[in-house]
C-alpha positions, 0 to 999 in steps of 0.5 A: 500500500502506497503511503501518503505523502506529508504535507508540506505546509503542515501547521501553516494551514490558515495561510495555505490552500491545495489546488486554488484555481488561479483564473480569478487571480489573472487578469486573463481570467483564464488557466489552471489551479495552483497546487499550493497557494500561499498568503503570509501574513508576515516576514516570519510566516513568509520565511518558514513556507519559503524555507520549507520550500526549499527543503522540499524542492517545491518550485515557488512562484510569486502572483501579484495582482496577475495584470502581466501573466499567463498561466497554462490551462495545466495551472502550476505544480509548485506554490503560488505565494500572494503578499496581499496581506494588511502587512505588504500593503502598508505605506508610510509617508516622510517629506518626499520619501515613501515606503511601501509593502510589496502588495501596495496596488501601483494605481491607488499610491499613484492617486495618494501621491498626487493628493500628498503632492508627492511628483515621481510615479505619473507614469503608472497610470494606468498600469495596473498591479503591485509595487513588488511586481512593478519593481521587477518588471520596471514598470513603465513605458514612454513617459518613464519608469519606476526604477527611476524613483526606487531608492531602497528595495527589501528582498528575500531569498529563496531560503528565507534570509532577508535583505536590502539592496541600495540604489548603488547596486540596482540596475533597472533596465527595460522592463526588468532590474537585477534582482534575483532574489525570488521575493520582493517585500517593499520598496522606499521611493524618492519622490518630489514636492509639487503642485498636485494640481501640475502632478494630476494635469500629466497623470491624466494626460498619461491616462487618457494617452493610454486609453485612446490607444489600448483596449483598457476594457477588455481582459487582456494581460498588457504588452504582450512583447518587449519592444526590440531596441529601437522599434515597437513591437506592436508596429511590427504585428500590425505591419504583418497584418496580424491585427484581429486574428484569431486563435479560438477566443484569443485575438490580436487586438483592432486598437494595439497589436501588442494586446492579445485580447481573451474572449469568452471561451478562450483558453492559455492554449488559446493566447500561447498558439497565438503569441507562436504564430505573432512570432513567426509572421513577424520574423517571417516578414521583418526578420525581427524575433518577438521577445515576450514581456509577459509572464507566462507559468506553464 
């Protein structure tokens, strides 16, 4: 008789779910069940599921607000963890410099920053997910990037030992930086004092930008592909003829190629044939290859 196997996570049962359908959790709305799904509420309850982890060789995976990701119809054979308790959405506000949990929605610090007439992160709007996810993926796009006003980042490794890394040794780069450690737990941002009146004239400029020229109402996971250096991608795809086809519900979108709109019905299989074939007809014709941006868990 086989036995069963321990579980993990024993004694961490208020913080850990077994097979949480990640669809809800995604921007897409689509994809497969986690096998775990962490929430620590705490460093400390952070550490212990972390460093058992480890222990186990469970591959770990970090899910903010599932703005940038893909997850396979298989979902992910691995722990899922989710900073969204009261500690990581903590913000703290001195002068010009604020410190946030690595849970903070970049949207609703945008609206506190402009009403604190704090100058710096206008170009988060309409950039939807957390300050964690916008420090590894440098959020941000023509009008700036975040890495710009990152004066601190608190960090964690995979076996549990926290640390901070200072503006000197950060290098943010086209959506990405150089951090490796697989948890970010906050940030500290230098910002600067202006008028919130002049902060909210240009974040509304930036938002209105962004609206007129991308299917913001529509379930898509942002930018699809990095832009090559010197080009735009979504130049590229609609140069190739691509905009509107389809693979099953998935769909290049009419406004921006570079969006890959999920349509009911449609499958992660869906958005992945269609990103292959974008990447193909595009090197096809420009003999340029399509890097993907977002996060795709499969």
């Amino acid at each position: 008789m086989r036995m069963a196997r321990p579980n993990p996570f024993a004694g961490l049962e208020e913080i850990v779910k077994e097979n949480e359908p990640l669809a809800p959790h995604t921007w897409y709305r689509i994809g497969g069940p986690a096998r775990w799904y962490v929430q620590p509420r705490t460093p400390e309850e952070l550490q212990d599921a972390a460093q058992r982890c480890a222990e186990e060789g469970i591959a770990v995976y970090v899910l903010g607000l599932g703005a940038n990701l893909l997850v396979s119809d298989n979902g992910v054979d691995g722990a899922v963890f989710r900073l969204d308790a009261e500690y990581w959405r903590r913000v703290r506000y001195d002068k010009n410099i604020v410190e946030t949990g690595a849970g903070v929605d970049m949207q609703k610090l945008l609206l506190r920053t402009v009403r604190e007439g704090l100058a710096g992160i206008e170009c988060l709007a309409g950039i939807p997910g957390t300050i964690g996810g916008g420090v590894r993926m440098n959020a941000g796009g023509k009008f700036g990037d975040l890495g710009a006003v990152v004066k601190r980042v608190q960090v964690m490794d995979s076996v549990g030992v926290m640390f901070e890394r200072t503006k000197d040794d950060l290098v943010f780069d086209y959506r990405s930086t150089n951090i490796t450690a697989p948890f970010i737990l906050g940030a500290t941002l230098d910002l600067e004092e202006e008028d919130p009146r002049a902060i909210m004239e240009r974040t509304k400029q930036i938002w209105m930008f962004k609206r007129n020229t991308q299917p913001l109402n529509t379930k898509n996971a942002g930018c699809i592909f990095k832009n090559p250096r010197g080009l735009s991608a979504g130049a590229l795809i609609d140069q190739a003829a691509l905009k509107g086809l389809h693979v099953g519900g998935a769909e290049v979108s009419s406004k921006h190629a570079n969006f890959i709109i999920a349509h009911p019905g449609c499958t992660a299989d869906n958005v992945l044939k269609l990103i292959k074939i974008v990447q193909e007809k595009v090197y096809e014709k420009q003999q340029v290859h399509l890097e993907t941006e977002v996060r795709i868990w499969q």
